[in-house]
N, C-alpha and C positions, 0 to 999 in steps of 0.2 A: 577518532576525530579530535580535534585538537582543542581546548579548553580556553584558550585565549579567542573568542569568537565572541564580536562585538554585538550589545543588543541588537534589536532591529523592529521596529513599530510596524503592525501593519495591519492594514483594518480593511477585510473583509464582507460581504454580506454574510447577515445572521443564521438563512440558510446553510452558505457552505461553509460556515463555523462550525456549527451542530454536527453537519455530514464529517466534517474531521475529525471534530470530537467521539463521535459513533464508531470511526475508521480505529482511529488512536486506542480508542481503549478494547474494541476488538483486536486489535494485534498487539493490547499489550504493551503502548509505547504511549509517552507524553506528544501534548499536541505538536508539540516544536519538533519532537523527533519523526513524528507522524508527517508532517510538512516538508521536512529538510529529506529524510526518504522518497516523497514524492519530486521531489525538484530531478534531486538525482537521479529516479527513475526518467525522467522528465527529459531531461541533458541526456542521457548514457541512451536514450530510444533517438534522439535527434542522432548522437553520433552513429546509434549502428543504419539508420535510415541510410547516411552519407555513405557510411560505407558499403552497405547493397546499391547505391548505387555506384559506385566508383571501382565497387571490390571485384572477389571472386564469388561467384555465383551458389556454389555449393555450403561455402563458407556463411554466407548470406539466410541461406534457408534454414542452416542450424540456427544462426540470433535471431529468425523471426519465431520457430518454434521453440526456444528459449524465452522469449518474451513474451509465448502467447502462454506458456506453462506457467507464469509468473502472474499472468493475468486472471487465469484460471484457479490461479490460488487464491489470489486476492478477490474475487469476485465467489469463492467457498467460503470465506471466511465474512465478510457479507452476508450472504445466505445465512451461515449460519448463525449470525449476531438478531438477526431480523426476526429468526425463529426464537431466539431467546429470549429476545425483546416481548416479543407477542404473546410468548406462553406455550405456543406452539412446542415447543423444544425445551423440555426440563432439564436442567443441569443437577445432576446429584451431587453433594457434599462430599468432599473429599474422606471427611469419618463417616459416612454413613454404609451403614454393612448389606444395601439392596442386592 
């Protein structure tokens, strides 16, 4: 991604601040990159919608089960942030010799 990308203000409700901020740091990414991945998912699901419609058929059903495995992941990783959060789900120390 290119580095020369201009700031850009944008404000939010406080809920879906939190929920990106929870997403972000489940996957490991800063909130701006966590955002700027979802646009993209965002855009790249509108194009392939157009193209199952417009396209070939078989073609079509591989990018909906490409997107639904994409969804599937991101919604484990979810899960499993919820569990971590809660307590439910113990994370071991990367030194620890359990």
């Amino acid at each position: 991604m290119s580095r020369d990308i201009a700031p850009f203000g944008l404000r939010m409700p406080s809920e879906l601040k939190e929920s990106i901020e929870a997403t972000a740091k489940a996957n490991g990414r800063s909130m701006n990159a966590e955002i700027i991945n979802r646009l993209e998912q965002s855009l790249a699901a509108e194009e392939k919608a157009k193209a199952f419609k417009d396209g070939d058929p078989l073609k079509s059903m591989l990018t909906v089960v490409e997107g639904m495995s994409q969804g599937l992941t991101a919604m484990a990783s979810l899960i499993t942030q919820a569990g971590i959060d809660s307590g439910k789900i113990k994370v071991k120390d990367k030194g620890s010799k359990e």
